[in-house]
Each structure stands twice: as C-alpha cells, then as structure tokens.
C-alpha positions as CSV (number, residue, x, y, z in Angstrom):
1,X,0.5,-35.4,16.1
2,X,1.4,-31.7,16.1
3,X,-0.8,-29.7,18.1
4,X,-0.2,-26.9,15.3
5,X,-1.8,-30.1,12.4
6,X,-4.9,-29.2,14.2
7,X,-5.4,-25.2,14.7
8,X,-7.9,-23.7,12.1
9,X,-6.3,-20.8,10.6
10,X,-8.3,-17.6,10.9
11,X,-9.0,-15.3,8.5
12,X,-8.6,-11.2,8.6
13,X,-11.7,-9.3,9.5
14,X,-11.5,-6.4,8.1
15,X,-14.5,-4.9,8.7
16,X,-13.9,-2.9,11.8
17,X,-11.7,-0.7,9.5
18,X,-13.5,2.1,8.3
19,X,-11.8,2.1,4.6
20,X,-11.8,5.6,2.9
21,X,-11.4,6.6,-0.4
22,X,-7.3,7.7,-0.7
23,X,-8.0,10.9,-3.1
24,X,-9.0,9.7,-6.5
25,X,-7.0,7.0,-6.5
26,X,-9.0,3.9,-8.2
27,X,-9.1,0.4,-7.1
28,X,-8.1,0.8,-3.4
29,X,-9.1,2.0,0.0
30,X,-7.1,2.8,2.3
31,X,-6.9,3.8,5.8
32,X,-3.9,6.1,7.8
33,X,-3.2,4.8,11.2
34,X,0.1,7.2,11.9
35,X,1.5,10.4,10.9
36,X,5.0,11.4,11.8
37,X,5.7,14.8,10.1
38,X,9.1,15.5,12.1
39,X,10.2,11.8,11.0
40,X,8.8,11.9,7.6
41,X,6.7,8.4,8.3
42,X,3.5,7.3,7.7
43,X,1.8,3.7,8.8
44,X,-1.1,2.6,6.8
45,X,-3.4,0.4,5.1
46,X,-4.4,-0.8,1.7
47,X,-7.4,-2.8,0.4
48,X,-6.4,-3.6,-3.5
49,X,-9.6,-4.7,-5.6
50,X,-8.7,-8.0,-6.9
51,X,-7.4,-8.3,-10.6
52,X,-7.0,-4.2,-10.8
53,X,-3.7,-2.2,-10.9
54,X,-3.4,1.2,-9.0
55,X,-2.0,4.0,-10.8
56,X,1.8,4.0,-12.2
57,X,4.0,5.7,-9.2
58,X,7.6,5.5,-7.8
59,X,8.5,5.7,-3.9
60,X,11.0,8.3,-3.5
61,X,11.1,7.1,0.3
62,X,11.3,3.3,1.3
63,X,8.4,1.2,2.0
64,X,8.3,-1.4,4.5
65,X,5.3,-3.3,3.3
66,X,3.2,-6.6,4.9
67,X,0.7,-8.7,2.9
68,X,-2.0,-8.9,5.6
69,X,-4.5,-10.8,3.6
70,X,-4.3,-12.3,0.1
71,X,-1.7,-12.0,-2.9
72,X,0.0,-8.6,-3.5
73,X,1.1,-8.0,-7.2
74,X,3.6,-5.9,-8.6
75,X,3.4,-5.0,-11.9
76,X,6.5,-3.1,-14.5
77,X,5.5,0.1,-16.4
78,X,4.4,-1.5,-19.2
79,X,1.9,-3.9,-17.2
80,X,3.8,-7.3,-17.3
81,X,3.6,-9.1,-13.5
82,X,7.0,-8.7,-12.2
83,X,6.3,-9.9,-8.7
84,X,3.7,-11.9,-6.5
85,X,4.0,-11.5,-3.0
86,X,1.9,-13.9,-0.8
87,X,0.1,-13.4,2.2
88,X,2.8,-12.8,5.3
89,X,5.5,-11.7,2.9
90,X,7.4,-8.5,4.3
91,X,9.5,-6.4,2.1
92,X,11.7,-3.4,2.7
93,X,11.7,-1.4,-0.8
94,X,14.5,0.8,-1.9
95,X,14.2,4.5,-1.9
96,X,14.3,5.9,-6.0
97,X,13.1,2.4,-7.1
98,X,11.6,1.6,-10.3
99,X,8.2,3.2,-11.2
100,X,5.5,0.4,-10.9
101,X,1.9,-0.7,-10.6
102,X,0.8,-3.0,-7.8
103,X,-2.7,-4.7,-7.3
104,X,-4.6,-7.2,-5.4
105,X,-4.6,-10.9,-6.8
106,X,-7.9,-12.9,-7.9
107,X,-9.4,-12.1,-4.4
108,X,-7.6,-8.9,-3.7
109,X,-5.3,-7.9,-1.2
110,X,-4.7,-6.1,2.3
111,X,-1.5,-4.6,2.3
112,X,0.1,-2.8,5.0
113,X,2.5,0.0,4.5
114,X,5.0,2.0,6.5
115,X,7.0,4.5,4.7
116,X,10.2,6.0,6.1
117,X,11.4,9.3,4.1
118,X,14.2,11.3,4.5
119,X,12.0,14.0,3.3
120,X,8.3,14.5,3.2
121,X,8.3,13.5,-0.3
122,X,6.8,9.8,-0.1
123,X,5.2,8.8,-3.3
124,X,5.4,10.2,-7.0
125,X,2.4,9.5,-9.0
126,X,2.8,9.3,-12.7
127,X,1.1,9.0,-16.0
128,X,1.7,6.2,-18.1
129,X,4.5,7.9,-20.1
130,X,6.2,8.0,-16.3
131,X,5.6,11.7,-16.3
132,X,5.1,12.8,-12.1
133,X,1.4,14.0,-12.1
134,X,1.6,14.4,-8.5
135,X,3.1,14.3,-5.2
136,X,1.5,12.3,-2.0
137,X,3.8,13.9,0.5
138,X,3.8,13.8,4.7
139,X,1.5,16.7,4.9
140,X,-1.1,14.9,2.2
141,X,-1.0,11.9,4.1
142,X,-2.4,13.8,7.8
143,X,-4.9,15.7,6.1
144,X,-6.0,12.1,4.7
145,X,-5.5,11.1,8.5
146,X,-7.6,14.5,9.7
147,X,-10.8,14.1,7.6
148,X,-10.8,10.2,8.8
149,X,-13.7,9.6,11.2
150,X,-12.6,9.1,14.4
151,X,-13.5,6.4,16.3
C-alpha cells in the first residue's frame, strides 16, 4: 500500500488568527498580513460565514486567491452561483473583471488573497444597481493593517 493511503489529513486551525472586523463589511473577517504601498499589493485573509454573500464589488487590480479551508463561492450580480471553488483551488483573477459576490459554502470558507495593482485602487464596492459606493484602496488596507493588534 501507499504510504500516502494512510496519512490523516489535517485540518486548518485557524484560531491563532486574531480575525477583525474589515470595516462594515458583513459576513467576513478578515485579517492583513502585508502592505506594499510602493507596489500597490496587499496579502491577506478571509473567513466567509457559510451560506452568506459579501457585498457586490469589482477588482480593479488582480487577485491571486487560495481556498485555504472549505468551498469558496462566486456569485453573478444578480445572485445566481457562477463558480465553486474547492479547497486548494488557486486562481489568478483579471484586472476590470465582472462585478460579483463571493461567499463561503455550507461550512464557510478561508480564503486567502494577494492583490497586485497597478495603482492603489484595489477593490470597488458597489450597490446592488452596480453603482461604486466605495473604494478599498492601498492606503485603506494599512490602516486596516495599523489598528490590528500586534502580536
């Protein structure tokens, strides 16, 4: 037999993370390991409550994403699942792509994100009529990483 037949597969502790609250952003936590302003890149990570969607947005700058724990779920503007990405899965996402929700599946989901702009601008959160009702740009992003606890 395989040697690898036998290994138990261990699960993600996540509980050394200190998750904070990413604004007022509803049905996640996140947590900002890395801020590059002069590169325009941020590295962080996203707990998604299961069977919720976070608020409509569009990344302006791509995001290299990777499913750390569970099933991330992208969902189109008007709500209909467009994409299921399990646990492991890494995606690169284009720069001006469609506006979208995404979510954690029926036990949630740890997703980790790095996103590389070409200018600060990162994410453009919108209404549901895909109107921008705000801007999470570089300097958002350190002052997230700034009133983390350290530690």
């Amino acid at each position: 037999m395989n040697a690898a037949t036998h290994m138990t597969r261990p699960g993600f502790d996540d509980s050394l993370i200190p998750w904070q609250a990413l604004g007022d952003l509803k049905h996640m936590q996140a947590w900002v390991y890395h801020v590059d302003e002069a590169r325009n890149m941020v590295d962080f990570i996203v707990k998604f409550a299961a069977n919720e969607k976070i608020i409509l947005h569009g990344h302006p700058a791509p995001a290299h994403t990777f499913v750390v724990q569970g099933e991330h779920r992208i969902y189109e503007p008007d709500g209909a699942l467009k994409e299921i990405r399990p646990e492991g899965s890494y995606t690169i996402g284009k720069a001006g792509g469609a506006p979208h929700y995404e979510g954690g599946g029926d036990e949630g989901c740890t997703v980790f994100y790095s996103i590389r702009g070409d200018t600060p601008r990162l994410l453009d959160l919108m209404d549901d009529e895909q109107n921008i009702v705000a801007v999470l740009d570089v300097a958002a992003f350190k002052a997230v990483k700034d009133a983390q606890p350290s530690g």
